[in-house]
C-alpha positions, 0 to 999 in steps of 0.5 A, a space after each residue: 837485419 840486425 834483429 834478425 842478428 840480435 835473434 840469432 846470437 840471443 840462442 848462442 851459449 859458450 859452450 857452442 863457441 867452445 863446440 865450434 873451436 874444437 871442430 875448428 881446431 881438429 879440422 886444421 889439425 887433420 889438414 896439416 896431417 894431409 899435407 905430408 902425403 898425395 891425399 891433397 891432390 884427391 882432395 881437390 878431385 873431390 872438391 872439383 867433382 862436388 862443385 861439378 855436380 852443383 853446377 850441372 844440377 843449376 844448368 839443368 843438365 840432367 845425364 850429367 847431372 845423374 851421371 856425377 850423383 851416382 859417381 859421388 855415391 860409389 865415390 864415398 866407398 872409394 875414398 875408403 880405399 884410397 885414403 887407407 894408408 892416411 886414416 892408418 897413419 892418422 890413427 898412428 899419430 892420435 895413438 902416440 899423442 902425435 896429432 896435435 903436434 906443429 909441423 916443419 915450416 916451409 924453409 925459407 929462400 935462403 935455407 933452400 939456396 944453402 941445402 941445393 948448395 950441399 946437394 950440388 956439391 955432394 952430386 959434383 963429388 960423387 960424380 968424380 968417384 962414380 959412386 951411385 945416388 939418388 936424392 929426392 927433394 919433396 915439394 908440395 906432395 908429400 912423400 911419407 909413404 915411401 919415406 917409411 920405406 927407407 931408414 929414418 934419419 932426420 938430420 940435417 943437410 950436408 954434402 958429407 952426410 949424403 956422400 957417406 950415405 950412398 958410401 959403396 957397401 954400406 947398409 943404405 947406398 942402395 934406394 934413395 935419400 928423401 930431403 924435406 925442407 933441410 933434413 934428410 928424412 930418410 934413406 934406403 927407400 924404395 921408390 916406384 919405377 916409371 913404366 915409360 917403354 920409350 926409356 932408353 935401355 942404358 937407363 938402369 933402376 935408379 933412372 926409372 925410380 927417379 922418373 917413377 917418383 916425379 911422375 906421381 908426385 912433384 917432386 924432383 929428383 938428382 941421379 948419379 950414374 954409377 957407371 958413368 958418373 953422369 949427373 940428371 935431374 928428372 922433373 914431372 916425368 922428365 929426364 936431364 942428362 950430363 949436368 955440370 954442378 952449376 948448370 945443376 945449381 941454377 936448375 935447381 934455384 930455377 925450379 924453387 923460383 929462388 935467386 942466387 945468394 951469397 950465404 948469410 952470417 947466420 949460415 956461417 954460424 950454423 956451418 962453423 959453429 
């Protein structure tokens, strides 16, 4: 066994190790890429449909077998189709130097604790004026595509920025504000509306583009009612009605798998300084 090791390293040259890196490298690169958008979750479809048809080829099960090879055929062109919006934007991002960039880091506990803080708190005063909103918190899916709907912001979480965001009469209380991590990426953004025909009739367009958006994606989203200043949370195509901020709260640290903290002085700092 180690001649056969000796044999094989003796043919190896620098520039195959350098040739090795590159591809390494440009592969975790266009991963990241993809983990801003819904293109994992067809990833992993792909990845399960592969393994599939492997394991059926080794069982002897020939129909599905056939069946899977050919799906696998017409899939390539498919994948084409499906992945159009992420080969647009990663030919984007090569063209103005963006690939090779780092991405944001997952925030840890204890931001998250402090951004839910400030989503509660500008939920609780919105709610006391009746004044419509709908923030989306992005999870693991990413939400670019309906980010680039909207009017890009990128700054940081407060409770004074989202209640002078969804301000009546102002260019970008209509649509929905997406948060990732502990920024507010955008606002104004056009979300798709849930085609569920059981939705209560009182429900307007901010409801079902709540319900719309955490059917397709993992995201959650909190609702202010404009007429009633009812508080919701809609998860995984779900609707929660009538939240007080703290039930709010711990639904939220709930969902994050966080506990409840108190702010650190680091957060004292950023918040005073």
């Amino acid at each position: 066994m180690s001649l056969q090791l000796i044999e094989l390293f003796k043919g190896f040259r620098l520039m195959d190790l350098l040739d090795i890196a590159i591809v390494a490298y440009v592969s975790y690169k266009a991963i990241q890429l993809m983990q801003g958008t819904r293109a994992v979750q067809v990833l992993k479809g792909l990845v399960v449909l592969v393994v599939s048809t492997k394991v059926s080829e080794w069982l002897g099960l020939y129909t599905i077998n056939w069946i899977l090879r050919n799906a696998m055929t017409v899939g390539v062109i498919a994948l084409l189709i499906v992945f159009q919006p992420e080969l647009r934007r990663a030919l984007e991002q090569l063209g103005r130097g963006r690939f090779f960039s780092s991405p944001l880091l997952e925030l840890a506990e204890e931001e998250m604790n402090k951004v839910i803080d400030f989503v509660a708190s500008a939920a609780e005063k919105l709610s006391n004026k009746q004044i419509g909103a709908l923030i989306v918190l992005e999870k693991q899916t990413g939400l670019n595509e309906f980010i680039e709907t909207g009017i890009r912001i990128e700054g940081y979480v407060t409770a004074e920025l989202l209640i002078n965001i969804f301000e009546p009469n102002t260019p970008l209380h209509d649509g929905a504000v997406i948060i990732r991590d502990d920024r507010i990426m955008a606002a104004g953004c056009y979300l798709p509306l849930t085609e569920n025909p059981n939705l209560s009739k009182e429900l307007g367009t901010r409801h079902r583009a709540a319900l719309g958006i955490t059917e397709e994606t993992d995201a959650v989203a909190i609702i202010v009612s404009e007429e009633t200043g009812v508080i919701s949370v809609a998860k995984e195509g779900k609707l929660t009605r009538y939240l007080d901020v703290k039930t709010l709260k711990n639904m939220l640290r709930d969902i994050y798998e966080i506990r409840d903290k108190k702010p650190s002085l680091w957060y004292w700092r950023k918040d005073h300084a």
